[in-house]
C-alpha positions as CSV (number, residue, x, y, z in Angstrom):
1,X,-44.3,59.4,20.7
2,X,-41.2,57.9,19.3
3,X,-39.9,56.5,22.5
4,X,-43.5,54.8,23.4
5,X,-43.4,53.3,19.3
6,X,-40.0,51.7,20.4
7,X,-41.0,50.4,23.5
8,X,-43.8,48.0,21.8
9,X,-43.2,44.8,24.0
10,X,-45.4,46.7,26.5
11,X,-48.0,48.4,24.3
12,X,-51.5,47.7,25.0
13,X,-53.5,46.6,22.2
14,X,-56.1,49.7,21.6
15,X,-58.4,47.5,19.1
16,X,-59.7,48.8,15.4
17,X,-62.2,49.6,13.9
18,X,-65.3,48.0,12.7
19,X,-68.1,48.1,9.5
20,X,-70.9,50.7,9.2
21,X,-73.7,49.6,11.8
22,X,-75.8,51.3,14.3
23,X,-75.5,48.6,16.8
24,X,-73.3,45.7,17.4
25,X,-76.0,43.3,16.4
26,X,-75.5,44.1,13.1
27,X,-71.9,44.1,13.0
28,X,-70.1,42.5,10.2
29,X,-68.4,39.7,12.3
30,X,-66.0,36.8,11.4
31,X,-66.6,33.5,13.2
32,X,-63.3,32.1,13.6
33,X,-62.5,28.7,13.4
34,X,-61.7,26.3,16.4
35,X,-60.4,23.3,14.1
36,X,-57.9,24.9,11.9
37,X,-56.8,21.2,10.7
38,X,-60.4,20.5,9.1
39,X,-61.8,23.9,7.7
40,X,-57.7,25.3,6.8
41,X,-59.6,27.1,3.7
42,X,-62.5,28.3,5.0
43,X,-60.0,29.7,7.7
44,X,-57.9,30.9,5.3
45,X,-60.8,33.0,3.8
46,X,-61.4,34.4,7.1
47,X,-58.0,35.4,7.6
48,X,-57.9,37.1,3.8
49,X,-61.4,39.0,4.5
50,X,-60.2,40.2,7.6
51,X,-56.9,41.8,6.2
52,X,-58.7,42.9,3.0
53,X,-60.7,45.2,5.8
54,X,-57.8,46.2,7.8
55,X,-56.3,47.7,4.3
56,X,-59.5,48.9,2.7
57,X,-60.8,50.7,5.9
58,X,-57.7,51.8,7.9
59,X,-55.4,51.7,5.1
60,X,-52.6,48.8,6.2
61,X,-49.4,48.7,4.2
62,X,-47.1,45.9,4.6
63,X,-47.0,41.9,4.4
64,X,-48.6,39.2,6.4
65,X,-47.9,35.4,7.0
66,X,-49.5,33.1,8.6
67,X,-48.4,29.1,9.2
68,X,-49.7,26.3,11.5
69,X,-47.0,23.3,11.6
70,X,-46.6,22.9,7.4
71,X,-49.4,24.5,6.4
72,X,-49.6,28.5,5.3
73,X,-52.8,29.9,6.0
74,X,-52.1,33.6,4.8
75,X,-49.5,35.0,3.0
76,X,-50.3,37.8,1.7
77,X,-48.9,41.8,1.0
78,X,-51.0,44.8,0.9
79,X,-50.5,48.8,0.3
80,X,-47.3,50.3,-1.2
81,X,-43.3,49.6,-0.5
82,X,-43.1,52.9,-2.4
83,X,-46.0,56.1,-2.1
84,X,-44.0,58.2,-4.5
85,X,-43.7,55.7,-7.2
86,X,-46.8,53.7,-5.9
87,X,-45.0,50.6,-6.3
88,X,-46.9,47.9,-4.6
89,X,-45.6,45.5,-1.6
90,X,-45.1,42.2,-2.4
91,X,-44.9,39.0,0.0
92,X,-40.7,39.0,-0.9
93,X,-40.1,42.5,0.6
94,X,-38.0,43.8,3.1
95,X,-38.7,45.2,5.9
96,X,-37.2,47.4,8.7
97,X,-38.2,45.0,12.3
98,X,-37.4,47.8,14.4
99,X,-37.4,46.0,18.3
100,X,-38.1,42.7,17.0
101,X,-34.4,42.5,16.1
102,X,-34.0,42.1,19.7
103,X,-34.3,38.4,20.1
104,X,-31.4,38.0,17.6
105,X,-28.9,40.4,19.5
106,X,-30.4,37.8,22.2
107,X,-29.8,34.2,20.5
108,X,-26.3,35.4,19.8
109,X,-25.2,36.4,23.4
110,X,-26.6,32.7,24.3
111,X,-24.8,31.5,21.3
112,X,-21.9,32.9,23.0
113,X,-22.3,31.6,26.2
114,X,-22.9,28.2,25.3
115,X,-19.4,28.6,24.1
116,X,-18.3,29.6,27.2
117,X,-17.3,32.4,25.6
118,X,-19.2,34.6,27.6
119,X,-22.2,33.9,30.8
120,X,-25.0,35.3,30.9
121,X,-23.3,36.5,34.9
122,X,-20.5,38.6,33.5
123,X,-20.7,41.3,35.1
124,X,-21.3,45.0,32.5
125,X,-18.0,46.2,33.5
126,X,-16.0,42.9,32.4
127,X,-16.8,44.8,29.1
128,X,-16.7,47.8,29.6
129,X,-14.5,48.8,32.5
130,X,-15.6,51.9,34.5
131,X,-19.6,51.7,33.3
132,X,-21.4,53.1,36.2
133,X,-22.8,50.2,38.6
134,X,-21.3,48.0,35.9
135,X,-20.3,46.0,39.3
136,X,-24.3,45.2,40.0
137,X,-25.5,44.7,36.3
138,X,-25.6,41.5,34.6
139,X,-25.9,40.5,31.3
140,X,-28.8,38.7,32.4
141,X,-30.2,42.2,33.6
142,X,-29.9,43.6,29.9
143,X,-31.5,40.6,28.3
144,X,-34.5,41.3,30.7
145,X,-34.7,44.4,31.1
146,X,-33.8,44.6,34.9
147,X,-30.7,46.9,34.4
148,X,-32.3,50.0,35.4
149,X,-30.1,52.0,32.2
150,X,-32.7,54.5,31.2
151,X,-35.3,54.1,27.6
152,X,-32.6,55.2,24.5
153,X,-30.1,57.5,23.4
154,X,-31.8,58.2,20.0
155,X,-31.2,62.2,20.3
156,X,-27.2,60.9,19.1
157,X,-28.2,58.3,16.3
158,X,-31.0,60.3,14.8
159,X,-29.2,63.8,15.0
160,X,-25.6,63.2,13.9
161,X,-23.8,61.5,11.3
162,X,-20.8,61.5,12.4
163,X,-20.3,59.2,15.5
164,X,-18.1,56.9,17.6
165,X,-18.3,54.4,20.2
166,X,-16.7,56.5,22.2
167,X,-18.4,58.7,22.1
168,X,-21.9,56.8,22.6
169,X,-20.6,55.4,25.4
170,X,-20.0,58.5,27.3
171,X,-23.2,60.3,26.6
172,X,-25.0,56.8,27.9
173,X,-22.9,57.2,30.8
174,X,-23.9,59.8,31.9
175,X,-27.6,59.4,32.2
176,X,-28.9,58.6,35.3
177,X,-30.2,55.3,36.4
178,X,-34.0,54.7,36.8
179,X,-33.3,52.4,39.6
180,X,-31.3,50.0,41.5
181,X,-30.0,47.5,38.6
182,X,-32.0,44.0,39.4
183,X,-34.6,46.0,41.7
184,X,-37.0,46.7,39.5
185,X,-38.0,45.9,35.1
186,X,-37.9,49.1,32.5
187,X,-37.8,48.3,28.8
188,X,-34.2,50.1,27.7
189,X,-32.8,50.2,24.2
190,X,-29.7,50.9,25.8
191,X,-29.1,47.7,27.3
192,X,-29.4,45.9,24.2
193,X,-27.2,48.2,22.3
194,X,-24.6,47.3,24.7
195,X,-25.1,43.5,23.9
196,X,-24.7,44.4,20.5
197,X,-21.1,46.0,21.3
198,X,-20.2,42.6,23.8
199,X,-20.9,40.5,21.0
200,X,-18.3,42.5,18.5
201,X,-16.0,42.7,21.8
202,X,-16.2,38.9,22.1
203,X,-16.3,37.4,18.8
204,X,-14.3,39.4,17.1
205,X,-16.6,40.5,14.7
206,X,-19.0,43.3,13.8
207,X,-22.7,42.8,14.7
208,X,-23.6,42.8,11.3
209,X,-20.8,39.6,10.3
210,X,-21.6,37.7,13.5
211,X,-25.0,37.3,13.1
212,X,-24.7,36.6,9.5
213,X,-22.2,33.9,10.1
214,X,-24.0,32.2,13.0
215,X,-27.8,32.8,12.7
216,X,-29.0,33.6,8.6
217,X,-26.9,31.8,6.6
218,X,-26.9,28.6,8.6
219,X,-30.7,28.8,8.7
220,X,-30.5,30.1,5.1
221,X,-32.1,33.2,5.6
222,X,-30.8,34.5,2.4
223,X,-33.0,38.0,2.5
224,X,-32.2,39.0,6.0
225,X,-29.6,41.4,6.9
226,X,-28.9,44.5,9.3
227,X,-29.4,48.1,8.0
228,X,-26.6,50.3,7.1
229,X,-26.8,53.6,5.6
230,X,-25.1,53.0,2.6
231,X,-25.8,49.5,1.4
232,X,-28.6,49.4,-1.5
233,X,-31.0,46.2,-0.8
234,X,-33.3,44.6,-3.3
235,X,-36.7,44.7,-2.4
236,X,-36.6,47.0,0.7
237,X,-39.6,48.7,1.5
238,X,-39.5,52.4,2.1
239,X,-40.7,53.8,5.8
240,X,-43.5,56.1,6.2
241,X,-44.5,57.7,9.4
242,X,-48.4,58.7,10.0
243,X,-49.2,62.7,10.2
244,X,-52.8,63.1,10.7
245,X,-54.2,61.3,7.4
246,X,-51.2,61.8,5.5
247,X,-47.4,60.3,5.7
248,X,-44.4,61.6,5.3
249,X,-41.1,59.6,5.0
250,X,-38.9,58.7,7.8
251,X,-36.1,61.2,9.1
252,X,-32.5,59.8,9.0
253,X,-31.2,57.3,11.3
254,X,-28.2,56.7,11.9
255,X,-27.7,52.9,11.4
256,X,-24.5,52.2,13.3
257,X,-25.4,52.7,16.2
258,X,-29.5,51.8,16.1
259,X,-28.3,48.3,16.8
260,X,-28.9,45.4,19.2
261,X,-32.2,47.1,20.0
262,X,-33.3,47.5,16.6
263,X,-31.4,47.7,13.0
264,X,-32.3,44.2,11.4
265,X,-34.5,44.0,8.1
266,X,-36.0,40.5,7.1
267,X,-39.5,38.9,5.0
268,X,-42.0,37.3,6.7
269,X,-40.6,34.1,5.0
270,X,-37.5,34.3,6.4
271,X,-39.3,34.8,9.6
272,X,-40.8,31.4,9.2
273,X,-37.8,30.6,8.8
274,X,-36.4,31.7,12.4
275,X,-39.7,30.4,14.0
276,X,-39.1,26.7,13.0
277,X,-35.6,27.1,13.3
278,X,-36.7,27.9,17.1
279,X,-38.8,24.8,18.0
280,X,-35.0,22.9,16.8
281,X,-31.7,23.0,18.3
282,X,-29.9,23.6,15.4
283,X,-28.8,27.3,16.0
284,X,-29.2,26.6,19.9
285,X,-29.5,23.8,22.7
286,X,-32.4,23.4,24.4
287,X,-30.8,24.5,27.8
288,X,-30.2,27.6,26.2
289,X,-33.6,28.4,24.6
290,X,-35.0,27.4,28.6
291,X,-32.8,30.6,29.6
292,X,-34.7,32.5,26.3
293,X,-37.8,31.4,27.2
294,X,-39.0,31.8,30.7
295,X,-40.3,34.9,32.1
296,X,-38.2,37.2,34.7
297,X,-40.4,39.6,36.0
298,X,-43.4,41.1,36.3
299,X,-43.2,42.2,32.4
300,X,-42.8,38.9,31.2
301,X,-39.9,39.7,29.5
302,X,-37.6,36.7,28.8
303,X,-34.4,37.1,26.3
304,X,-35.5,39.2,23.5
305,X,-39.3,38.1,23.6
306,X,-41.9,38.3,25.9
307,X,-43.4,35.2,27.6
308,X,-47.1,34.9,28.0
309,X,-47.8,38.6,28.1
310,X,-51.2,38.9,29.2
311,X,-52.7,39.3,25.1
312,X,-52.2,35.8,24.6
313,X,-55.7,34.7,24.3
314,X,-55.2,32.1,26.7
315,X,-52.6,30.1,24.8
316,X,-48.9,30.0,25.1
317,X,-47.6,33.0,23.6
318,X,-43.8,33.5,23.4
319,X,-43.8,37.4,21.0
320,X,-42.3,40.7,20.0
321,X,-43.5,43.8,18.6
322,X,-41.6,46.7,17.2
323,X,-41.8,50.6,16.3
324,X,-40.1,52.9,15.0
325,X,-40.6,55.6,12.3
326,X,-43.2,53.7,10.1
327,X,-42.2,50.3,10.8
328,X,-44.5,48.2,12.7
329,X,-43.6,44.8,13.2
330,X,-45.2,41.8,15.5
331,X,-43.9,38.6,15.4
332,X,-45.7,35.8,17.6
333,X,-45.4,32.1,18.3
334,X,-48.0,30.3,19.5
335,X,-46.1,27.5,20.5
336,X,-48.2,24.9,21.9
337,X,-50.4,25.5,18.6
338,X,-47.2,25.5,16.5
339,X,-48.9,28.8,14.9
340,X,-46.9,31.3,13.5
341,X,-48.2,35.2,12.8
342,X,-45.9,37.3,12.0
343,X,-47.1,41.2,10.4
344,X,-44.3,43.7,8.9
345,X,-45.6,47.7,8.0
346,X,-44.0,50.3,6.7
347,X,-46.7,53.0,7.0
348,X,-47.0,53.0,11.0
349,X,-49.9,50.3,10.7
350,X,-50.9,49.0,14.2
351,X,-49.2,45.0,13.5
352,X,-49.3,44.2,17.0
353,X,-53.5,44.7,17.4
354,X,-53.9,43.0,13.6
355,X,-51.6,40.1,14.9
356,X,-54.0,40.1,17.7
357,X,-57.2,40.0,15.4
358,X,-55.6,37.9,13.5
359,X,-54.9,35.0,16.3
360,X,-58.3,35.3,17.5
361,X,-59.9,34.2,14.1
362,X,-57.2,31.3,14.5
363,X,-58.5,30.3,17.9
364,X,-62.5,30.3,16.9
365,X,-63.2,34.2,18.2
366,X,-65.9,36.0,16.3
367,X,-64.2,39.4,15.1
368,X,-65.7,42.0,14.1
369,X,-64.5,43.8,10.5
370,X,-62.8,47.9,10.3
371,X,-65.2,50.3,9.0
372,X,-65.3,54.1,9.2
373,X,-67.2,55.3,12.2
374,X,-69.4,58.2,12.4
375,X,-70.5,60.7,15.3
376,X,-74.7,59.8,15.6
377,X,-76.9,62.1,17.3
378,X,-78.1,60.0,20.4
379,X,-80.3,60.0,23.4
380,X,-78.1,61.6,25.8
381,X,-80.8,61.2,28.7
382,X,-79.4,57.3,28.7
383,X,-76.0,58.5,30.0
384,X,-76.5,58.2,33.9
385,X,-77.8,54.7,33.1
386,X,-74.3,53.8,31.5
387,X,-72.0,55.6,34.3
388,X,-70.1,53.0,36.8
389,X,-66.9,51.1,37.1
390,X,-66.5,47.5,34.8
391,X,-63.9,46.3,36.1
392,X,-60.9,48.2,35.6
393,X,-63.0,50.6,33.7
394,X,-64.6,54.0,34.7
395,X,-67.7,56.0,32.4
396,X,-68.7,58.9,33.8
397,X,-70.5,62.2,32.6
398,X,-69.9,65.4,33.0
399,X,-71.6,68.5,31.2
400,X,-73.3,66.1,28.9
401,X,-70.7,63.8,27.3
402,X,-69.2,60.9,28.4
403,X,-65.5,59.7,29.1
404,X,-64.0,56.5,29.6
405,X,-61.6,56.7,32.8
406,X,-60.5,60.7,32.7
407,X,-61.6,63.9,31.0
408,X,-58.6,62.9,27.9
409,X,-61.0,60.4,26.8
410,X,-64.2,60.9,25.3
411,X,-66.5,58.9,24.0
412,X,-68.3,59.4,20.9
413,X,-71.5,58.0,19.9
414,X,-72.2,56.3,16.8
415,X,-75.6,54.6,18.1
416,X,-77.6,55.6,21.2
417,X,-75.4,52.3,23.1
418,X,-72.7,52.3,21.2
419,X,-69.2,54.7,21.1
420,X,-65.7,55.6,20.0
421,X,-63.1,56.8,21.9
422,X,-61.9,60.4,20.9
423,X,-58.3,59.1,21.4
424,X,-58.7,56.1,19.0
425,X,-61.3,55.7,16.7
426,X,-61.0,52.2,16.5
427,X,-61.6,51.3,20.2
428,X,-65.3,51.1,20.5
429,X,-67.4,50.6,23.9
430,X,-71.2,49.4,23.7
431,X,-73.4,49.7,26.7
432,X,-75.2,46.2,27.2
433,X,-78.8,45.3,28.9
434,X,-79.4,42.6,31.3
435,X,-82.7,40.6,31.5
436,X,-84.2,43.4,33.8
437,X,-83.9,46.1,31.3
438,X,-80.6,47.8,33.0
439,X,-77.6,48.7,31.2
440,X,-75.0,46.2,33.6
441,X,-72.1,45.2,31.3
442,X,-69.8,46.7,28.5
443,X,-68.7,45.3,24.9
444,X,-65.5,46.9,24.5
445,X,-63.6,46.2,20.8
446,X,-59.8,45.4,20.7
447,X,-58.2,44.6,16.8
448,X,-61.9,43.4,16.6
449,X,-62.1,41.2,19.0
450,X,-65.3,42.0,21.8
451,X,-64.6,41.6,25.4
452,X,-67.6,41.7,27.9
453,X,-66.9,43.6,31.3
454,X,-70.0,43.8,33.6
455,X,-70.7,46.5,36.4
């Protein structure tokens, strides 16, 4: 699980839930708004009722803002930066970004480079002589992801508190590759911690000092930092990892060495912050952020974000999400809208499927609300009516239920047409009727937001 939190970029969004109904006719829905310039309150309202839902229902902790160009449509914090003390968020706290630090370790190797201080060429074993294959990767290969250097090496920076590079480097060493380096695209940690470690190699500096110096104080990102195990920090929400219905806090991390990949905390004001700072060339040229920005592979990854994944609602999307231990982050630019959503949780809250929701209201979706969904006695008789393929999607039944694509899946019924999935509650499925009476098409939820998939 912990691996598959920190590997977010390439999460699929599983939807939430919904409002007590029997049927999705009576759904509790929000109509989003296509002119956000002329109805910027009514959207805002929108925005508010859905995240009132999302905290009421399935219990979201953590702080949300929303911008378009000047304008803030949500800003907002919800749940606890503290359960023991039930101290309440507020829209100024900190927060742990887990993989969205990655397009900072990013900007700063470009930073680099644009100094010719470094290219984006340079060959891995320029700094770090002896690195296996460090002949065929490229920086260019870490920044997207094409390096074939394997998921992590959390089983060091979790475990033990006493570390060195050294010795890091030697037990990444000697993992095996997942493939030829450039062959193929695998989301690895590792390759960004070893960014982290060029960067200190070529400016001189720590991580920590470098970005400081060159990224949040010139953009005067006074309440962003990276994590260290020592340093106390105003305002810094604590971490909280789901188990079942109840949370317990986050285990120790080593900070160190949970760098490049993750370790930054920020606000989502100082995350407005970056995003303007990003449509400017004031921390980089434009040449540069054209390196950033384009997609290399099949993954869409670019330099620390991902470029048009395929959840961005048919507008240009350039995103990160992040996971790990309790903090869920998403941070996503719609550029051509000049729309900002960024969402920060501390209590393992889905921010990647409520940035999702929360776009679709922006782009004049109708979204359905969370409620609490209940198993319904139904007609199981209608079952071989609703079995087929939609799309990419299989129902079948066997022994009297009903899955969704294999026997882990099962849906539940909460109407005689309508189900949850026994995986995730807040994924729903309804079975739809054509004009001739048969059931030829599927409503299937994700963060709210209905997608129709015929037979």
């Amino acid at each position: 699980m912990i691996k598959s939190m920190k590997s977010l970029g390439l999460l699929f969004f599983l939807g939430v839930s919904l409002l007590p109904i029997k049927s999705l006719s009576q759904a509790k829905v929000i109509a989003g708004d296509r002119n956000l310039t002329k109805s910027r309150i009514s959207l805002s309202d929108k925005l508010s009722q859905y995240m009132k839902a999302q905290t009421d229902v399935n219990g979201f902790s953590g702080t949300v803002l929303i911008a378009r160009k000047d304008s803030v449509l949500l800003r907002e914090a919800y749940g606890y930066a503290n359960y023991e003390w039930k101290i309440k968020t507020t829209t100024n706290a900190k927060y742990s970004l887990a993989s969205v630090s990655k397009q900072f370790t990013a900007l700063a190797i470009l930073q680099l480079a644009e100094h010719n201080l470094l290219s984006v060429d340079d060959q891995l074993n320029k700094y770090f002589p002896g690195f296996p294959k460090g002949d065929q990767i490229t920086l260019h290969m870490l920044l997207s992801h094409m390096s074939g250097l394997q998921m992590d090496f959390d089983e060091l920076y979790l475990n033990q508190v006493a570390l060195t590079q050294d010795q890091v480097l030697k037990h990444i060493i000697q993992k095996e590759f997942l493939f030829t380096p450039g062959k193929q695209t695998a989301y690895s940690n590792i390759g960004y911690y070893l960014l982290a470690r060029i960067i200190e190699k070529v400016s001189g500096k720590s991580y920590s000092e470098y970005l400081k110096e060159n990224i949040f104080t010139p953009l005067k990102m006074n309440e962003t930092g990276v994590m260290t195990n020592d340093e106390l920090v105003a305002n810094m929400a604590d971490r909280y990892t789901k188990n079942g219905k109840d949370y317990t806090k986050n285990p120790y991390i080593n900070w160190s060495f949970n760098i490049g990949h993750d370790g930054i905390y920020s606000t989502v004001n100082d995350l407005l912050k970056w995003d303007k700072a990003l449509y400017g060339t004031a921390i980089l040229s434009e040449k540069m952020k054209q390196l950033m920005f384009t997609s290399y592979n099949d993954q869409n990854f670019g330099y620390g974000f991902l470029v048009n994944p395929f959840y961005n609602q048919g507008h240009t999307l350039i995103a990160h999400d992040g996971g790990f231990f309790g903090a869920m982050t998403s941070f996503n630019r719609y550029v051509d809208d000049n729309l900002s959503i960024t969402v920060l949780s501390n209590n393992q809250s889905p921010s990647y499927m409520i940035a999702y929701g929360l776009a679709a209201i922006c782009f004049g979706k109708e979204v359905e609300l969370p409620y609490h969904h209940k198993i319904f006695k139904n007609n199981i008789s209608l079952y071989k009516s609703f079995t087929g393929n939609y799309g990419d999607i299989k129902i079948f039944e066997n022994n009297g239920k009903l899955y969704y694509n294999d026997m882990d899946i099962e849906l539940f019924p909460e109407s005689d047409n309508k189900f949850f999935r026994s995986d995730d509650d807040n994924r729903t499925v309804e079975f739809i009727k054509d004009a001739n009476g048969k059931y030829s098409a599927i409503k299937i939820s994700k963060a709210g937001v209905v997608e129709l998939r015929k037979k």
